[in-house]
C-alpha positions as CSV (number, residue, x, y, z in Angstrom):
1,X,-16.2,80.4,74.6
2,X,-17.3,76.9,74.0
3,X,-14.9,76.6,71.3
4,X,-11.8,77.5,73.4
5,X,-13.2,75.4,76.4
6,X,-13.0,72.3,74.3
7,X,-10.1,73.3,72.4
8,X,-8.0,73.2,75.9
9,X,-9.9,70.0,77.0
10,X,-8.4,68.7,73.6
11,X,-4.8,69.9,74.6
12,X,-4.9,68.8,77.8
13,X,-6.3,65.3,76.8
14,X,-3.2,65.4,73.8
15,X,-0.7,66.0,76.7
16,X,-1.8,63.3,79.0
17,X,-2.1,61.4,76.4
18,X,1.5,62.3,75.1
19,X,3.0,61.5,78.8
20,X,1.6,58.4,78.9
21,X,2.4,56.9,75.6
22,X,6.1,58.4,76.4
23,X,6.4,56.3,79.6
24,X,5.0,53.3,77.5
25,X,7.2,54.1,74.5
26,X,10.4,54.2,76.9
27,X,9.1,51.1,78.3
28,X,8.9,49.5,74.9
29,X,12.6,51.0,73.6
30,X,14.3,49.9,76.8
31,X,12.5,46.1,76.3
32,X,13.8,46.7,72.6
33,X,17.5,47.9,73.3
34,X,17.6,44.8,75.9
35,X,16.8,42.4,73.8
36,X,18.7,43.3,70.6
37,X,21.9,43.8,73.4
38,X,20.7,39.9,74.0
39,X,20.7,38.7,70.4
40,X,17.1,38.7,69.8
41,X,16.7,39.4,66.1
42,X,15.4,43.5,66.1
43,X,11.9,43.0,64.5
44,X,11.1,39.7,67.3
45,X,12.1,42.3,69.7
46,X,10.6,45.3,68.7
47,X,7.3,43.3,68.8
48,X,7.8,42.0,72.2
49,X,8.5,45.8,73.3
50,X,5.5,46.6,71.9
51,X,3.6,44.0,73.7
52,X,5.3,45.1,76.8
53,X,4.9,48.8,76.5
54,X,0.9,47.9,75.8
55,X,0.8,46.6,79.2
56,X,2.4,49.9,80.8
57,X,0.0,52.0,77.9
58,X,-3.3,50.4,79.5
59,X,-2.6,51.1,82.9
60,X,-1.8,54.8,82.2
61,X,-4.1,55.4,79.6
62,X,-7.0,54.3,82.0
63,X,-6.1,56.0,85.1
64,X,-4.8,59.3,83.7
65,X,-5.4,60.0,80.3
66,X,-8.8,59.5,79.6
67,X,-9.8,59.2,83.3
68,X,-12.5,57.0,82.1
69,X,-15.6,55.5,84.0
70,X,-15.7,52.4,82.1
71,X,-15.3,49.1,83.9
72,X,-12.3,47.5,82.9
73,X,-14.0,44.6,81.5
74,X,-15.4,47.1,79.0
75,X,-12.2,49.1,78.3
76,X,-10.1,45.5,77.9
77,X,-12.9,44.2,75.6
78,X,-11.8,47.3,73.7
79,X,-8.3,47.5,74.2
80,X,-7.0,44.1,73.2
81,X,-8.2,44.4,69.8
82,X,-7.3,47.7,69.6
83,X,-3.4,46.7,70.9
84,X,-3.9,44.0,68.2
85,X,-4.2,46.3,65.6
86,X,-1.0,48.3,66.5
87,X,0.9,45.8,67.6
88,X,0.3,44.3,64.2
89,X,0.8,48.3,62.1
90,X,4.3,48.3,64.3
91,X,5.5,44.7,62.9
92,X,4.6,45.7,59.5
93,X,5.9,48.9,59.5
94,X,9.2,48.7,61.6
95,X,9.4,45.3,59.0
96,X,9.1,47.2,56.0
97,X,11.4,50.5,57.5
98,X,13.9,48.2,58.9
99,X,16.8,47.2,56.6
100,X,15.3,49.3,53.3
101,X,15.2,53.3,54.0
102,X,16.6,53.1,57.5
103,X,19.6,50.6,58.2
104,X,19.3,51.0,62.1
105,X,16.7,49.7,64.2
106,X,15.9,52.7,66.4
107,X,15.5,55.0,63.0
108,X,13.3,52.5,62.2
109,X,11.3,52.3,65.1
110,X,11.0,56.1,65.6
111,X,9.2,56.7,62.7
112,X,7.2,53.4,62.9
113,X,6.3,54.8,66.9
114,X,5.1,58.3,65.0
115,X,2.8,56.6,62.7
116,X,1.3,54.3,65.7
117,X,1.1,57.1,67.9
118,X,-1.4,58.7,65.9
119,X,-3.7,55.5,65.3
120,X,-3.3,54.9,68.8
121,X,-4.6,58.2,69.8
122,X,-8.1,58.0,67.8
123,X,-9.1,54.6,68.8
124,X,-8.4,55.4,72.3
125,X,-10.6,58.2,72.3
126,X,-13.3,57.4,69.8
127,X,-13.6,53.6,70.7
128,X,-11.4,52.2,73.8
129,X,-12.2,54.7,76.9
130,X,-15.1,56.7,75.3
131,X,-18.0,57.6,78.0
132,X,-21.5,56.1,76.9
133,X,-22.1,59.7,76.7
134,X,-19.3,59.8,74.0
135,X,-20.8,57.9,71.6
């Protein structure tokens, strides 16, 4: 019974997890889509959308995701390097998608945000909002 209890805890956290980083992924397209639509060359702008949607990602990813307890001095201290890492996987990978194997930008960018997704998902939960009694 255990096993199913934290098996749904799992799912739900997956789905709060998958609303959030929807809203911040929207957020981060749109900020894309604008600034391409402005001239901004695509990889510049998908890296201030990521930027952007990181912003949107914290705030929901603290209050509703993970729910966590931590101060936000402690969950920043986390975060930032955290954000650092993906914003950095996104520019390499929507750099080295972009122009080779997909000739659009949002092809591109779709399966760059799939690979990030993922990362993003285990450091948030093993490292960035983790109770102490995670650890």
């Amino acid at each position: 019974m255990a096993n199913v209890s934290s098996l749904l805890k799992l799912v739900k956290l997956v789905l709060r997890f998958l609303v959030s980083g929807g809203i911040a992924t929207a957020v981060h397209w749109a900020t894309l889509w604008g600034l391409i639509n402005l001239h901004i060359e695509a990889v510049l702008a998908s890296s201030i959308g990521a930027f952007v949607g990181a912003i949107v990602n914290y705030v929901l990813q603290y209050f509703f995701t993970f729910k966590t307890k931590r101060q936000h001095k402690q969950a920043l201290l986390a975060y930032i390097p955290t954000v650092a890492v993906s914003w950095l996987l996104n520019l390499a990978l929507f750099y080295s998608l972009y122009g080779g194997l997909f000739p659009e930008p949002l092809m591109a960018q779709v399966v760059t945000t799939a690979v990030v997704m993922v990362v993003n998902f285990l450091l948030y939960k093993k490292v960035v909002f983790r109770a102490k009694s995670d650890t």
